[in-house]
C-alpha positions in Angstrom: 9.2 9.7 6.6 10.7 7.8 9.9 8.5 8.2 13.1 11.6 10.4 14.4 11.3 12.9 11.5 7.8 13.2 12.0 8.3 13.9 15.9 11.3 16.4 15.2 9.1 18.0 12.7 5.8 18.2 15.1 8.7 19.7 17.4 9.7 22.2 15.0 6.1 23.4 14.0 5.2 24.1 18.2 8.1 25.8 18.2 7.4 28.1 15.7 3.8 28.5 16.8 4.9 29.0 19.9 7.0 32.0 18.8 4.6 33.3 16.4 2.0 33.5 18.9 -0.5 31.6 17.1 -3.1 28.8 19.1 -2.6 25.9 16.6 0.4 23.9 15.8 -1.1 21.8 12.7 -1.1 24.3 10.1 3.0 24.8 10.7 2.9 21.3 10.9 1.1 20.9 8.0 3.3 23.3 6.2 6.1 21.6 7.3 5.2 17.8 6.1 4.5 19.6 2.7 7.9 21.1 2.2 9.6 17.9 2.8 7.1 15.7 0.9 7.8 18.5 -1.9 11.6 18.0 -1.4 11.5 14.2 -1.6 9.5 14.6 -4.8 12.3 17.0 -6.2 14.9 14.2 -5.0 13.4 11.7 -6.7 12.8 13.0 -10.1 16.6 14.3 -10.1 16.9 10.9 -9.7 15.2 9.9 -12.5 16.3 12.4 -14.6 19.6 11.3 -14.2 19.0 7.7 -14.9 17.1 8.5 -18.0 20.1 10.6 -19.0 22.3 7.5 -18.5 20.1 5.3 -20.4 19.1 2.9 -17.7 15.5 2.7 -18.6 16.2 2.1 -22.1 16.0 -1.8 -21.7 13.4 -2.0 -19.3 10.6 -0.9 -21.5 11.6 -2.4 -24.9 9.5 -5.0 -26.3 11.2 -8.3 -26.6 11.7 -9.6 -30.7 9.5 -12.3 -31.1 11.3 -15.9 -31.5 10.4 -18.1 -34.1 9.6 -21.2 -32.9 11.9 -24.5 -34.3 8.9 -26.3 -34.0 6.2 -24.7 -36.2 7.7 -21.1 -37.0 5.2 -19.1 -34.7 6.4 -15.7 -33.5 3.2 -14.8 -31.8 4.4 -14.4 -28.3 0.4 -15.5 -27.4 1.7 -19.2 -28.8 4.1 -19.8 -26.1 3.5 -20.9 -22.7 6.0 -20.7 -20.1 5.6 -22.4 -16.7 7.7 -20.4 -14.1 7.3 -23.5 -11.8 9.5 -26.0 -13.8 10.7 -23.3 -16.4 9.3 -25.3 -19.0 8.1 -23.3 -21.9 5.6 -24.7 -24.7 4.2 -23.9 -28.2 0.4 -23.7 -28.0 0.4 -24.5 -31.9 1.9 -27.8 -32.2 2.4 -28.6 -27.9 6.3 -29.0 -28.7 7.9 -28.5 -25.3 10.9 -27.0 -24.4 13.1 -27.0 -21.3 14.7 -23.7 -22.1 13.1 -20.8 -23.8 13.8 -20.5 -27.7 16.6 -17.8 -28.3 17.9 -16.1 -31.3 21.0 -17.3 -32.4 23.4 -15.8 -35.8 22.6 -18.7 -37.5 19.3 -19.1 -36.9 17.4 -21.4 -34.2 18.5 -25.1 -33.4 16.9 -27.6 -31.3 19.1 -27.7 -28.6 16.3 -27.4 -25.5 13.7 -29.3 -27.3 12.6 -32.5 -24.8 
């Protein structure tokens, strides 16, 4: 919430103790802060609901297929080191380095990004 919605909110709650009668402001206030925290909640799991519907989080949680390495045939992803720095990425069996990561290919996996 904006420091504006807050204020128009604080607004609305005196208001409404004010016609009520009562002495305190903060409990409409209160009440108030919850309804839209409730309706922002609602918002966003519509939102989510939807997206799940469409299949958009279908991707982000899948585990990646190990790679077999050219170099030694490892698939353990614990055997491959990647340096985000210089994006090189390197076999912790054998040390083979390579400048891009391995990929999958139909006919299997060539050397093309070995150093």
């Amino acid at each position: 919430m904006t420091h504006e919605e807050i204020d128009i909110m604080w607004q609305q709650a005196m208001r409404q103790s004010i016609e009520d009668g009562e002495m305190f402001t903060r409990y409409n206030f209160a009440k108030l802060v919850a309804e839209k925290a409730l309706a922002q909640e609602k918002a966003l799991q519509a939102l989510h609901d939807e997206n799940e519907r469409l299949g958009l989080y279908r991707d982000a949680y899948a585990q990646p297929e190990p790679v077999e390495l050219p170099c030694c045939g490892y698939t353990d992803a614990s055997a491959v080191k990647w340096n985000p720095f210089n994006g090189v990425v390197q076999c912790h069996n054998c040390g083979q380095c390579y400048t891009t990561p391995p990929q999958r290919t139909d006919n299997g996996l060539g050397n093309e990004g070995c150093l």
